[in-house]
N, C-alpha and C positions, 0 to 999 in steps of 0.2 A: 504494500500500500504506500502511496508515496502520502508527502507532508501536506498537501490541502486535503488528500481524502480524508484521513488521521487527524486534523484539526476540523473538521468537518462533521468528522463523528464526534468528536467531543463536542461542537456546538449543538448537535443536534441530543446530545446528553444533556447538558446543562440544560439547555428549554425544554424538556420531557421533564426535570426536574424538580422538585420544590425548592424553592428559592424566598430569600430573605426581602419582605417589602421593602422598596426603598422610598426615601426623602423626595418630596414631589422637585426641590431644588437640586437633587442631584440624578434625577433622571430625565431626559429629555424627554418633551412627551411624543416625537416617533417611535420612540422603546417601551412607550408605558403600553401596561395591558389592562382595559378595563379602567374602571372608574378606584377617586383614592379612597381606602378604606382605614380605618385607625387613626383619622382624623391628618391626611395629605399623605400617607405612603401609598404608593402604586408597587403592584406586580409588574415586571417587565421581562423583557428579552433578548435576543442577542440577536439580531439583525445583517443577514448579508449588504452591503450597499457597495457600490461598481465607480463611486467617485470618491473614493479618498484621496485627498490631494494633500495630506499635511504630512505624511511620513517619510517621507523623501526630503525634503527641508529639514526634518527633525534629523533624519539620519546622516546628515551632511555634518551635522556637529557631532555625531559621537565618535570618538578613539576609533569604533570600526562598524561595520552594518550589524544589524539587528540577526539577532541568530534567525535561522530557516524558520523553525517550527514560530516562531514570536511574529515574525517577518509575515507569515501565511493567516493569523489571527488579527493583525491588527491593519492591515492594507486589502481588507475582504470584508471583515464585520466593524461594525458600530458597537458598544456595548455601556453601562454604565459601571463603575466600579461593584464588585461585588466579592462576596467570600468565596473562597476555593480553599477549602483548610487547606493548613494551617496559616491562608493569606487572605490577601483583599487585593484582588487584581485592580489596578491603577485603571479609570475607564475611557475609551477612544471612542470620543463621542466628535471631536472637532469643536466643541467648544471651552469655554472659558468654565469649567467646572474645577471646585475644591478637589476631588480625585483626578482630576484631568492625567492621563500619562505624560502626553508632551506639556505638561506646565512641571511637573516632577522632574522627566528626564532630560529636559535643557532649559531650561527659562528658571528654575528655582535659583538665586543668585546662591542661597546661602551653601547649599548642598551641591548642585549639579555640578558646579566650578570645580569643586575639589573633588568630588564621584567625576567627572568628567576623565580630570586630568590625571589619574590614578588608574585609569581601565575600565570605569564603573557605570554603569547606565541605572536608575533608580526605574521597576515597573510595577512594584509590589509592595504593600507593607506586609507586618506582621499586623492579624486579625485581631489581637490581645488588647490592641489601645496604645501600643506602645509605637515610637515615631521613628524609630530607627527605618532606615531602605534598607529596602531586599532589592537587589540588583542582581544583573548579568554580569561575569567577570567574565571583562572581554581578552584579558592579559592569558587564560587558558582555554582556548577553543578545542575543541576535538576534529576529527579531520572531515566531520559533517558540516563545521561551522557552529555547533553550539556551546553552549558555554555555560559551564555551571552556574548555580542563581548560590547565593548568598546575603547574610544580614550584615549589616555593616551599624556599628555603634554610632549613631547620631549624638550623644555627649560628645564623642573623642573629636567627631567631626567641627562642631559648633567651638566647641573652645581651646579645641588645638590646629583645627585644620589636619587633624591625621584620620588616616583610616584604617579602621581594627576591624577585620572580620570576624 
């Protein structure tokens, strides 16, 4: 199976799926399903769309292109952040959202800078609350192109400028 069928089955996992309502401000409402319940969260989805135009720009600033498998998810579907234990996928919606991926993995001055220039691309948190990035280390690729994910200490980041995996 190559890598869009393979990410293809997972989206089509994930929407068969129950899934966590989300914030009527963090979901765009081409994603929402249904009317909000619990007083503004919506059920939503993951959405194929055939004009993403923002990841190539994005990708132009990172250390090196986005691993295949990440590369096939985020340049096919829309999506709004959600959990995938034990994370919170960053969401590729194209717009200007608090989980936004591309506000994370290049535009964050405070993080991205130093995740940038280190090998690091930020696409995940941890689900717990906690603000540390889970990024892709782009400094170990495999000969597929992919690259281990990793948490990176956001303290060490913020008041030393180092990075501690």
């Amino acid at each position: 199976m190559n890598t869009d069928a393979l990410i293809d089955a997972l989206v089509r996992k994930i929407n068969r799926s129950p899934r966590r309502r989300i914030r009527e401000e963090d979901v765009p409402r081409r994603l929402r399903e249904g009317s909000a319940k619990l007083g503004l969260y919506y059920d939503w989805t993951i959405q194929r769309f055939d004009h993403i135009n923002w990841i190539v720009p994005i990708e132009a600033k990172l250390p090196a292109p986005l691993p295949p498998s990440y590369r096939s998810l985020v340049t096919r579907y829309l999506f709004p952040a959600f959990e995938i234990a034990p994370l919170i996928l960053l969401a590729n919606t194209g717009q200007t959202l608090y989980h936004e991926m591309s506000m994370a993995m290049a535009h964050d001055k405070v993080l991205s800078e130093v995740l940038l220039k280190k090998g690091y691309a930020q696409f995940a948190r941890p689900n717990t609350g906690d603000s540390d990035p889970v990024c892709f280390d782009f400094n170990r690729r495999d000969t597929a192109g992919e690259c281990p994910i990793v948490r990176i200490r956001h303290r060490a980041i913020v008041s030393a400028s180092v990075v501690e995996v």
